[in-house]
N, C-alpha and C positions, 0 to 999 in steps of 0.2 A: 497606708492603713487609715491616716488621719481622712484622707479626702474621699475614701470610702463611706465614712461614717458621714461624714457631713453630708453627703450626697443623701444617703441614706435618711436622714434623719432631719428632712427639708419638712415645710408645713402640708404640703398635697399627698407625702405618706403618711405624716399624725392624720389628719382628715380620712383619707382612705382608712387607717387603722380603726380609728374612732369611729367611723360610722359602720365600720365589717362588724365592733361590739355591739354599737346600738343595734344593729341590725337581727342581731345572733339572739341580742337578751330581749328583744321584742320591746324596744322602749326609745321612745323620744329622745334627740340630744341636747345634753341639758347646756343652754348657753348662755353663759356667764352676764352678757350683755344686757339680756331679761330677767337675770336674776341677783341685781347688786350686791354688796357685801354694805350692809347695816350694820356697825358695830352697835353692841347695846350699849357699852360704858366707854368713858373715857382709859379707864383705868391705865392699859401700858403707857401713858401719857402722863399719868398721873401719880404713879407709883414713884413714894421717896421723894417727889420733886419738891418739897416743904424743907428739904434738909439740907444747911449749908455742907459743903466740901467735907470741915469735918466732923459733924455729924454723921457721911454717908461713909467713912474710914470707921467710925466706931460702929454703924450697920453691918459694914463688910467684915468688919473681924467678929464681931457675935456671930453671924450667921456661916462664916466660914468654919469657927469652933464648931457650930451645929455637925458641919459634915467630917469633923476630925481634921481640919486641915487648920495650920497657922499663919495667921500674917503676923511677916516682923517687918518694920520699917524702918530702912537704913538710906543716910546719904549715901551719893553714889563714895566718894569717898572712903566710906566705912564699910565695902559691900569684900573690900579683896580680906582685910582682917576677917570678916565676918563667918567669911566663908572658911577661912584657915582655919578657926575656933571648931566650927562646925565641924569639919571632916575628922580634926585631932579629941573631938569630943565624944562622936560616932564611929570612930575608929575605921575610916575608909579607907579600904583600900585599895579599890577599881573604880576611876570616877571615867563617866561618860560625859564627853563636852558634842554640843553641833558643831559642824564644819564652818559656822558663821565668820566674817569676814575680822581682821585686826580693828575697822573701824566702828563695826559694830559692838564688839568689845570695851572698843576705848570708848565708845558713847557711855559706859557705864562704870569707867574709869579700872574694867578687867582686867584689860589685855596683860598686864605683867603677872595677876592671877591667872590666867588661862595658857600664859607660858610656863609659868614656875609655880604650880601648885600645891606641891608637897604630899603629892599622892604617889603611892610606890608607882602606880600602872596607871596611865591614860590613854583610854580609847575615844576618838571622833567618832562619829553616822555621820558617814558623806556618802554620797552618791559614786565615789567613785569606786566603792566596796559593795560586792551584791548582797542581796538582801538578806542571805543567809548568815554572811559574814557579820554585819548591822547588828541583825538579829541575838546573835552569837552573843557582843561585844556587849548589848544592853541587857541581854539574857546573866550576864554574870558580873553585873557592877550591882557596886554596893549604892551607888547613888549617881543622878545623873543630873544636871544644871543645865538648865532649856531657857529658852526665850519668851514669854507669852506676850500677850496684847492688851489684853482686857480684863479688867477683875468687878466681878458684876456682883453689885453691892448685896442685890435683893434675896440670891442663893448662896453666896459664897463662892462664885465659879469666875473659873479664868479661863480666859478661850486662846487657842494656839492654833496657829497657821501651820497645817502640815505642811513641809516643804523639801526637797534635797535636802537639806543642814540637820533639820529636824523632824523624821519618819514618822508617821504611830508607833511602832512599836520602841522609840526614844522615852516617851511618856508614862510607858505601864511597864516597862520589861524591869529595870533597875528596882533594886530594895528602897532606895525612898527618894524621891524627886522633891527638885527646883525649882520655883516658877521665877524667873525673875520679869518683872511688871510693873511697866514705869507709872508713877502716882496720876500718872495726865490720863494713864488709863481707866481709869475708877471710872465707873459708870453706875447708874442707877437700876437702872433694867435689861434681861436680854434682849429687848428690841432696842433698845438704846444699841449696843455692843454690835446688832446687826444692821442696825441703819448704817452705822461707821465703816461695818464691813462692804457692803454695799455702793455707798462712795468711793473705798478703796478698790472696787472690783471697776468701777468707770473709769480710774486713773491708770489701770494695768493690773491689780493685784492677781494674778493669777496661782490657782493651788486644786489639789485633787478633792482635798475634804477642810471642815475648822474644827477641832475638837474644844467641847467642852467639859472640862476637869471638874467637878464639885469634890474636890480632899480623894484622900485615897479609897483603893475599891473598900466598899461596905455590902456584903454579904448579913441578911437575918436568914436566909433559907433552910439553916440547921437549927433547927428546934427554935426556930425563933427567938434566937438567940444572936447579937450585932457580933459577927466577926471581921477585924479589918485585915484586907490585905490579902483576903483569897483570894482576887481574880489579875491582882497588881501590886502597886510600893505599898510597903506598912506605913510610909507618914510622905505626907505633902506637906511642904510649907510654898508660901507664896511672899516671897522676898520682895517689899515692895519699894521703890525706890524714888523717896520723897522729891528729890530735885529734877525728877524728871517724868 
Protein backbone atom coordinates (compact mmCIF):
# COMPACT_ATOMS: atom_id res chain seq x y z
CA UNK A 1 0.00 0.00 0.00
CA UNK A 2 2.84 2.19 1.10
CA UNK A 3 4.53 2.08 -2.47
CA UNK A 4 1.27 2.68 -3.93
CA UNK A 5 0.93 5.93 -2.45
CA UNK A 6 4.34 7.15 -2.93
CA UNK A 7 4.07 6.41 -6.56
CA UNK A 8 1.06 8.16 -6.50
CA UNK A 9 1.78 11.06 -4.75
CA UNK A 10 5.17 11.94 -6.98
CA UNK A 11 5.68 15.86 -8.06
CA UNK A 12 4.28 15.22 -12.09
CA UNK A 13 0.84 14.19 -10.42
CA UNK A 14 0.73 17.45 -7.74
CA UNK A 15 1.56 19.45 -11.23
CA UNK A 16 -0.90 17.57 -13.44
CA UNK A 17 -3.43 17.98 -10.30
CA UNK A 18 -2.71 21.51 -9.84
CA UNK A 19 -2.77 22.78 -13.28
CA UNK A 20 -6.42 20.33 -14.10
CA UNK A 21 -7.48 23.14 -10.97
CA UNK A 22 -5.97 26.19 -12.53
CA UNK A 23 -7.40 25.06 -15.58
CA UNK A 24 -10.99 24.23 -14.37
CA UNK A 25 -11.21 27.81 -12.19
CA UNK A 26 -9.94 29.74 -15.24
CA UNK A 27 -6.84 31.34 -13.45
CA UNK A 28 -3.24 31.59 -13.46
CA UNK A 29 -0.82 29.31 -11.27
CA UNK A 30 0.17 31.03 -8.60
CA UNK A 31 3.94 30.40 -8.05
CA UNK A 32 5.58 30.80 -4.91
CA UNK A 33 8.94 31.72 -6.76
CA UNK A 34 7.25 35.19 -8.00
CA UNK A 35 5.57 35.64 -5.06
CA UNK A 36 7.96 35.60 -1.89
CA UNK A 37 6.83 35.50 1.62
CA UNK A 38 7.71 39.08 3.32
CA UNK A 39 7.13 38.63 6.73
CA UNK A 40 5.95 42.14 8.14
CA UNK A 41 7.30 41.83 11.74
CA UNK A 42 9.92 40.23 13.36
CA UNK A 43 7.68 39.24 16.09
CA UNK A 44 7.79 34.96 16.36
CA UNK A 45 11.39 35.84 16.84
CA UNK A 46 10.83 38.12 19.16
CA UNK A 47 8.20 37.05 21.23
CA UNK A 48 9.26 36.61 25.29
CA UNK A 49 12.98 36.59 23.96
CA UNK A 50 13.77 39.47 26.80
CA UNK A 51 12.98 36.92 29.56
CA UNK A 52 15.45 34.99 31.45
CA UNK A 53 14.69 30.93 31.97
CA UNK A 54 12.80 31.94 34.91
CA UNK A 55 11.01 34.54 34.13
CA UNK A 56 9.67 32.36 31.02
CA UNK A 57 8.52 29.33 33.96
CA UNK A 58 6.52 32.24 35.60
CA UNK A 59 5.05 33.28 31.84
CA UNK A 60 4.27 29.57 31.37
CA UNK A 61 2.34 28.99 34.56
CA UNK A 62 0.26 32.36 34.34
CA UNK A 63 -0.67 31.67 30.99
CA UNK A 64 -1.28 28.03 31.56
CA UNK A 65 -3.81 28.97 34.56
CA UNK A 66 -5.47 31.13 31.81
CA UNK A 67 -6.47 27.81 30.10
CA UNK A 68 -7.37 25.85 33.36
CA UNK A 69 -4.37 23.95 33.30
CA UNK A 70 -1.46 23.69 36.22
CA UNK A 71 2.11 23.58 36.25
CA UNK A 72 3.70 22.02 39.23
CA UNK A 73 7.48 21.72 39.30
CA UNK A 74 9.09 18.71 40.65
CA UNK A 75 12.59 17.11 40.72
CA UNK A 76 12.69 14.09 38.97
CA UNK A 77 13.36 12.66 42.29
CA UNK A 78 10.20 13.91 43.87
CA UNK A 79 7.98 13.09 40.78
CA UNK A 80 7.13 8.94 42.12
CA UNK A 81 6.01 10.59 45.76
CA UNK A 82 4.12 13.16 43.86
CA UNK A 83 2.29 11.22 41.95
CA UNK A 84 1.36 8.76 44.88
CA UNK A 85 -0.15 11.97 46.77
CA UNK A 86 -2.01 12.76 43.77
CA UNK A 87 -3.80 9.58 42.82
CA UNK A 88 -4.60 8.82 46.90
CA UNK A 89 -5.75 12.69 46.77
CA UNK A 90 -8.02 12.29 43.63
CA UNK A 91 -9.13 9.06 44.52
CA UNK A 92 -7.85 7.08 41.34
CA UNK A 93 -8.76 4.34 40.60
CA UNK A 94 -8.03 3.26 36.88
CA UNK A 95 -4.77 5.00 35.86
CA UNK A 96 -3.57 4.68 32.17
CA UNK A 97 0.34 4.52 31.68
CA UNK A 98 1.95 4.43 27.60
CA UNK A 99 3.62 1.49 26.72
CA UNK A 100 7.03 3.67 26.89
CA UNK A 101 10.13 1.73 27.43
CA UNK A 102 11.94 0.92 31.49
CA UNK A 103 14.45 3.51 30.27
CA UNK A 104 12.39 6.07 29.55
CA UNK A 105 10.78 5.93 32.78
CA UNK A 106 13.95 5.65 34.61
CA UNK A 107 15.00 8.96 32.80
CA UNK A 108 12.58 10.46 35.16
CA UNK A 109 13.42 8.41 37.93
CA UNK A 110 9.62 6.40 37.47
CA UNK A 111 10.21 3.19 36.60
CA UNK A 112 9.56 1.80 40.46
CA UNK A 113 6.30 4.26 40.22
CA UNK A 114 5.20 2.84 36.95
CA UNK A 115 5.63 -0.63 38.32
CA UNK A 116 4.09 -0.23 41.83
CA UNK A 117 1.67 2.51 41.71
CA UNK A 118 -0.82 2.01 44.07
CA UNK A 119 -3.58 2.05 41.83
CA UNK A 120 -6.35 -0.72 42.16
CA UNK A 121 -6.25 -1.18 38.10
CA UNK A 122 -3.48 -0.41 35.39
CA UNK A 123 -4.09 -0.23 32.00
CA UNK A 124 -1.20 0.55 29.11
CA UNK A 125 -2.02 1.98 25.15
CA UNK A 126 0.30 0.02 23.30
CA UNK A 127 0.07 -0.94 19.94
CA UNK A 128 -0.27 -4.36 20.60
CA UNK A 129 -4.10 -3.85 21.56
CA UNK A 130 -6.46 -2.60 18.91
CA UNK A 131 -7.75 0.47 18.79
CA UNK A 132 -10.97 -0.36 20.33
CA UNK A 133 -9.45 -2.15 23.11
CA UNK A 134 -6.96 1.45 23.79
CA UNK A 135 -9.90 3.23 23.35
CA UNK A 136 -11.86 1.12 25.88
CA UNK A 137 -9.09 1.41 28.54
CA UNK A 138 -8.56 5.41 28.18
CA UNK A 139 -12.38 5.68 27.84
CA UNK A 140 -12.78 4.54 31.66
CA UNK A 141 -9.73 5.77 33.55
CA UNK A 142 -9.91 8.14 36.04
CA UNK A 143 -6.50 9.59 34.93
CA UNK A 144 -3.81 8.87 32.61
CA UNK A 145 0.26 9.94 32.87
CA UNK A 146 1.66 10.67 29.23
CA UNK A 147 4.89 11.89 28.03
CA UNK A 148 5.10 15.40 26.29
CA UNK A 149 7.86 17.42 24.77
CA UNK A 150 7.38 20.96 24.91
CA UNK A 151 5.52 23.41 27.17
CA UNK A 152 5.15 26.70 25.18
CA UNK A 153 5.41 29.54 27.50
CA UNK A 154 3.39 32.17 25.35
CA UNK A 155 -0.22 29.94 25.39
CA UNK A 156 0.21 27.59 28.12
CA UNK A 157 0.52 24.55 25.76
CA UNK A 158 2.40 21.41 25.55
CA UNK A 159 2.88 19.50 22.63
CA UNK A 160 2.94 15.47 22.29
CA UNK A 161 4.27 13.23 19.90
CA UNK A 162 1.42 10.89 18.98
CA UNK A 163 3.12 7.61 18.76
CA UNK A 164 2.38 3.43 19.41
CA UNK A 165 3.05 4.13 23.45
CA UNK A 166 0.94 7.22 23.29
CA UNK A 167 -2.40 7.35 20.75
CA UNK A 168 -4.81 10.50 20.70
CA UNK A 169 -7.19 9.22 22.00
CA UNK A 170 -4.45 8.47 25.44
CA UNK A 171 -4.76 12.44 25.97
CA UNK A 172 -8.69 13.35 25.96
CA UNK A 173 -10.36 9.85 26.81
CA UNK A 174 -9.20 9.69 30.77
CA UNK A 175 -11.07 12.08 33.54
CA UNK A 176 -7.88 14.11 34.04
CA UNK A 177 -4.30 13.92 32.40
CA UNK A 178 -0.46 14.12 33.02
CA UNK A 179 1.73 15.90 31.04
CA UNK A 180 5.08 15.01 32.27
CA UNK A 181 7.67 17.67 30.51
CA UNK A 182 11.19 17.94 31.12
CA UNK A 183 12.13 21.88 32.11
CA UNK A 184 14.76 21.77 28.99
CA UNK A 185 11.47 21.75 27.18
CA UNK A 186 10.21 25.20 28.04
CA UNK A 187 10.04 27.16 25.17
CA UNK A 188 9.02 30.55 24.20
CA UNK A 189 6.93 30.36 21.19
CA UNK A 190 5.15 27.74 19.08
CA UNK A 191 7.49 28.21 16.31
CA UNK A 192 10.12 27.88 18.58
CA UNK A 193 8.47 24.16 19.72
CA UNK A 194 8.21 23.60 15.93
CA UNK A 195 11.63 24.66 14.68
CA UNK A 196 12.87 21.79 17.24
CA UNK A 197 10.33 19.48 15.91
CA UNK A 198 11.49 19.99 12.56
CA UNK A 199 15.18 19.23 13.33
CA UNK A 200 13.97 16.07 15.10
CA UNK A 201 11.92 15.05 11.98
CA UNK A 202 15.77 15.44 9.90
CA UNK A 203 17.24 13.01 12.56
CA UNK A 204 14.30 10.23 12.17
CA UNK A 205 11.59 11.54 14.19
CA UNK A 206 8.81 9.97 12.56
CA UNK A 207 4.83 10.17 13.77
CA UNK A 208 1.19 10.30 12.12
CA UNK A 209 0.19 13.83 13.87
CA UNK A 210 1.95 16.33 17.21
CA UNK A 211 -0.94 17.36 19.40
CA UNK A 212 -1.08 20.40 21.02
CA UNK A 213 -2.85 20.52 24.63
CA UNK A 214 -3.65 24.17 25.99
CA UNK A 215 -5.43 22.73 29.71
CA UNK A 216 -8.41 20.69 29.56
CA UNK A 217 -11.23 20.79 26.82
CA UNK A 218 -13.12 24.47 27.35
CA UNK A 219 -16.39 24.59 25.93
CA UNK A 220 -18.41 28.59 26.17
CA UNK A 221 -21.00 27.28 23.41
CA UNK A 222 -23.87 26.80 26.05
CA UNK A 223 -25.12 30.03 26.79
CA UNK A 224 -21.85 31.42 26.80
CA UNK A 225 -21.16 30.17 29.50
CA UNK A 226 -17.00 28.46 30.12
CA UNK A 227 -17.70 24.68 30.80
CA UNK A 228 -14.70 22.49 31.41
CA UNK A 229 -14.43 19.08 30.30
CA UNK A 230 -17.13 18.49 27.77
CA UNK A 231 -15.31 17.42 24.94
CA UNK A 232 -12.29 15.73 27.38
CA UNK A 233 -10.32 15.33 31.10
CA UNK A 234 -11.86 18.03 33.68
CA UNK A 235 -8.13 19.15 34.75
CA UNK A 236 -4.73 19.01 33.05
CA UNK A 237 -1.71 19.53 35.10
CA UNK A 238 1.62 19.75 33.34
CA UNK A 239 4.15 18.07 35.71
CA UNK A 240 7.21 19.87 34.90
CA UNK A 241 10.42 18.44 35.80
CA UNK A 242 13.22 20.84 36.81
CA UNK A 243 16.25 18.70 36.45
CA UNK A 244 15.61 17.69 33.19
Amino acid sequence: MSSLLDQANNKANRENFLNHLAAASGRQRHQLADHPFNPLNQLPDELLADQSPTELLATAQKNSESVNAEVIVKKAAELGDYLRQYTKDKDIHHLLLPSVTTDEWAHYQLADWAHDSGVATVSTWSDKYDRMTNEQNANESDLAVGMADYLIASTGTITVVNSPAQGRGFNFLPTRFIAVVPLSGLVRSTRQAVEKYEDRFGKGLTTSAITFISGPSNSGDIEMQLVVGVHGPLECTYLVVADR
